[in-house]
C-alpha positions in Angstrom: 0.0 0.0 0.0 1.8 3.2 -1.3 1.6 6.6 0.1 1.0 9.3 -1.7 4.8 10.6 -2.9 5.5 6.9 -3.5 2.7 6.4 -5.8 2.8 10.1 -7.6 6.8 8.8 -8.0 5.5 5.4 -9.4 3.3 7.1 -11.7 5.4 9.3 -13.3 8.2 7.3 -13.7 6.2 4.5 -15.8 4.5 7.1 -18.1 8.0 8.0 -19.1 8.0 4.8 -20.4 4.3 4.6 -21.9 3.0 3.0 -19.3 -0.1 4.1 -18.0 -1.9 3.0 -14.7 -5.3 2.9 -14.3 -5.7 5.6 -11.4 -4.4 8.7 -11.6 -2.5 10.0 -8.2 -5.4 12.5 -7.4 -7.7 8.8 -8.3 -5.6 6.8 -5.9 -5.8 8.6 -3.3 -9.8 9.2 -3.3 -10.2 5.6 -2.3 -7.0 5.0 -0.3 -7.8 7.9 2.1 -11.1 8.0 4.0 -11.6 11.0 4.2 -11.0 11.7 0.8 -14.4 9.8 -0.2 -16.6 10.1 2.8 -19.2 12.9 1.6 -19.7 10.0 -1.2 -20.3 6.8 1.3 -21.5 9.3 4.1 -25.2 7.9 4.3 -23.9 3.9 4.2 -21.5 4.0 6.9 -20.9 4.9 10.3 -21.0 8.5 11.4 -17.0 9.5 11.2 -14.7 12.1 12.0 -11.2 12.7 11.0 -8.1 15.1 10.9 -4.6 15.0 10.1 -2.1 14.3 13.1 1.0 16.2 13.1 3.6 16.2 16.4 2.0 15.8 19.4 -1.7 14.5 20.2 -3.9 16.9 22.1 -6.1 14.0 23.9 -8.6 16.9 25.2 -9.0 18.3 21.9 -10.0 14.9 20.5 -12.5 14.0 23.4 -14.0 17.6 22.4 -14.0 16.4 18.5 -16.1 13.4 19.7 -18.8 15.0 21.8 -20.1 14.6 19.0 -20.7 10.8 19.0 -22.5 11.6 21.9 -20.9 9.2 24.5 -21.1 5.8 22.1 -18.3 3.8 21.4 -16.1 4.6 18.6 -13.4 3.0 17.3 -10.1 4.3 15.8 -8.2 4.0 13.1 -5.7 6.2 10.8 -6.5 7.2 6.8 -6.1 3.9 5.7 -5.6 0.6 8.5 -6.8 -0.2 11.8 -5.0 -2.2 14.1 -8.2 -4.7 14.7 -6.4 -7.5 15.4 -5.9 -5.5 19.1 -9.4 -5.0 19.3 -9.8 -4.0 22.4 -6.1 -2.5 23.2 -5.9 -0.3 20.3 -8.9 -0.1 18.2 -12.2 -0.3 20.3 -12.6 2.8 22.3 -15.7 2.2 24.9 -16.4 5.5 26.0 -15.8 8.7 23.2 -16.6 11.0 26.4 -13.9 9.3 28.9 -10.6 10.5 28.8 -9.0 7.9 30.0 -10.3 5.1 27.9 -9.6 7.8 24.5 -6.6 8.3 25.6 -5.4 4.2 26.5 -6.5 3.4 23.0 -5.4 6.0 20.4 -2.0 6.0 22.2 -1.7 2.2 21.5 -2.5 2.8 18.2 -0.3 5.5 17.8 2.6 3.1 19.2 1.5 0.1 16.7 1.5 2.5 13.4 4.7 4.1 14.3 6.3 5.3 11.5 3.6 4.1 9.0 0.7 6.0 10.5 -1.2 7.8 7.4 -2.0 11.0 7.6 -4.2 11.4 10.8 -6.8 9.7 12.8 -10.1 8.9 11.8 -12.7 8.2 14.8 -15.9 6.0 13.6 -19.0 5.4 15.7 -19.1 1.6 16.6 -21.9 -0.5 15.3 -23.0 -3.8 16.3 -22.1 -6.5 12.7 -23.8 -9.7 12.8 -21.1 -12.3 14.0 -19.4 -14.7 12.1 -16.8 -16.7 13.9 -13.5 -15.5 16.4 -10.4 -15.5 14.3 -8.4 -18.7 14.5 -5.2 -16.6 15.3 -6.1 -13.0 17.0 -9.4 -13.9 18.3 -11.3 -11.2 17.5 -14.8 -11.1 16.6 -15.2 -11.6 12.9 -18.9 -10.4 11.2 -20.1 -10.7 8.0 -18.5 -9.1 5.5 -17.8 -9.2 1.9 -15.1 -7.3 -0.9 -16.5 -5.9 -3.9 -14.4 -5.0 -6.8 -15.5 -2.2 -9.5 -14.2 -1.5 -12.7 -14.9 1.6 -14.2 -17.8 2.1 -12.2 -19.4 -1.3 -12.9 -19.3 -4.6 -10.2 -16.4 -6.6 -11.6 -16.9 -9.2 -9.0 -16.8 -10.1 -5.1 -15.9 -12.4 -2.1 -16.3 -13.2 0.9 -14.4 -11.2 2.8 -13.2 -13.8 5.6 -11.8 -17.3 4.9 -13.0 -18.0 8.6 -16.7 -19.0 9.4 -20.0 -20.5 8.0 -21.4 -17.4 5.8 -24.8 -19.7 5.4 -24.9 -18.7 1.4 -25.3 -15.0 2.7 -25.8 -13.0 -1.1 -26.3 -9.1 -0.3 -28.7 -6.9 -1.9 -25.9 -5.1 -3.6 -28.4 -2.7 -5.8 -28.1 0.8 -3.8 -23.6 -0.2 -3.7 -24.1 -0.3 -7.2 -25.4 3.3 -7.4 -23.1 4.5 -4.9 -20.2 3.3 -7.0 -20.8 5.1 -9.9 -19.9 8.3 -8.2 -16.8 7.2 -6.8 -13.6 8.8 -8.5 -11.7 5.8 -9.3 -11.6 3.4 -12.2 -10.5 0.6 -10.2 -11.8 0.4 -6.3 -12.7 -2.1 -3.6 -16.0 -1.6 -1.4 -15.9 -3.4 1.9 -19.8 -4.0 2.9 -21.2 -5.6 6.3 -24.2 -6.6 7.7 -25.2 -5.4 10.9 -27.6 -7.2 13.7 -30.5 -5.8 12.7 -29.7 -7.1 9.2 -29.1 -3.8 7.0 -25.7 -3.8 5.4 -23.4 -0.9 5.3 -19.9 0.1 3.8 -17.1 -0.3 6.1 -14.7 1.2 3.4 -13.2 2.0 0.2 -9.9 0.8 -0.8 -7.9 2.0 -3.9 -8.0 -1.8 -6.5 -4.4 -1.9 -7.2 -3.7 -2.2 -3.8 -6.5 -4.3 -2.0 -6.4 -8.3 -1.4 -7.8 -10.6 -3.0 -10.3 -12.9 -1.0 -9.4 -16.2 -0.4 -12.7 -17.4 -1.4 -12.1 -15.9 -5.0 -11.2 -17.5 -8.1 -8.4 -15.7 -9.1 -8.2 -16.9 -13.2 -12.3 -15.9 -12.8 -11.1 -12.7 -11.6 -9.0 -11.8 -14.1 -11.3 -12.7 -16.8 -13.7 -10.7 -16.2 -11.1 -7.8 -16.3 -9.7 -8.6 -19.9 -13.2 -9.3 -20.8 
């Protein structure tokens, strides 16, 4: 996963040799930072807030930014990755009005990301996903979850997400994803959907194509098929 200057470098040096690739820089980046595509997934995700992180961490400042979550849980996350493998050390927050549990989590994150922390920190108000299974290795709480691919603004295909789990022959309702993706900048782009307890599915995120992982699940010579065809 490239940051920006790496990708704008990669970019430019492979069209001086008539290469092209399928997202432009300004493209990449729409899907590879959150906030950089919210306003378009706003109303099919989880209330978020964001801002860039630069030196030191005011951790009254942020419990201020998240009165606005109104005292729910939140969890916490930088422009691109979560650590959600330490669920509860450095990605669930319990409290967004409490200080101290603020504070505990976004500083462990902070210490995990080290020197590959993107950008800033993006807060998102915790919902409850149906479950799935506990991962075989981490143990947290996997839900169900699928990856979609699109290709110039069209479904190219998708997986289940997790390799872990019974998924029951779960098949979303992927009609109103479909409409959302046609207003996404970017020719190429994952969309991460979930289904929640009450059985509505939302986006979890975007993620630039190039870059994402393919499923387990998914047939990989099926997958590149359907993008030559």
């Amino acid at each position: 996963m490239l940051q920006a200057d790496e990708y704008q470098m990669l970019y430019q040096g492979l069209q001086q040799q008539k290469l092209h690739l399928i997202n432009s820089p300004k493209e990449y980046l729409h899907c590879h930072y959150f906030p950089n595509s919210y306003n378009k997934i706003e109303a099919y995700t989880p209330r978020s807030i964001y801002f860039e992180v630069k030196g030191r961490v005011d951790f009254q400042d942020i419990v201020e930014k998240l009165k606005i979550f109104e005292g729910k849980p939140v969890i916490v996350k930088d422009y691109v990755k979560s650590e959600k493998h330490y669920w509860e050390q450095a990605c669930f927050i319990p409290s967004s009005v409490r200080l101290t549990d603020v504070e505990r989590v976004t500083s462990q994150f902070l210490t995990l990301r080290g020197q590959y922390l993107n950008q800033g920190l993006v807060y998102r108000e915790f919902v409850e996903l149906e479950p799935l299974t506990t991962h075989s290795k981490s143990g947290m709480l996997l839900t169900k979850e699928f990856r979609l691919f699109y290709l110039n603004g069209k479904l190219l295909t998708y997986a289940q997400y997790w390799n872990e789990g019974d998924y029951k022959g779960e098949q979303p309702d992927l009609y109103k994803f479909n409409q959302v993706a046609t207003q996404i900048e970017n020719n190429f782009f994952t969309m991460d959907i979930a289904k929640q307890k009450n059985g509505n599915w939302l986006i979890m995120e975007l993620g630039d194509g190039q870059v994402s992982g393919l499923p387990e699940q998914m047939n990989l010579e099926e997958f590149y098929m359907k993008i030559k065809e």
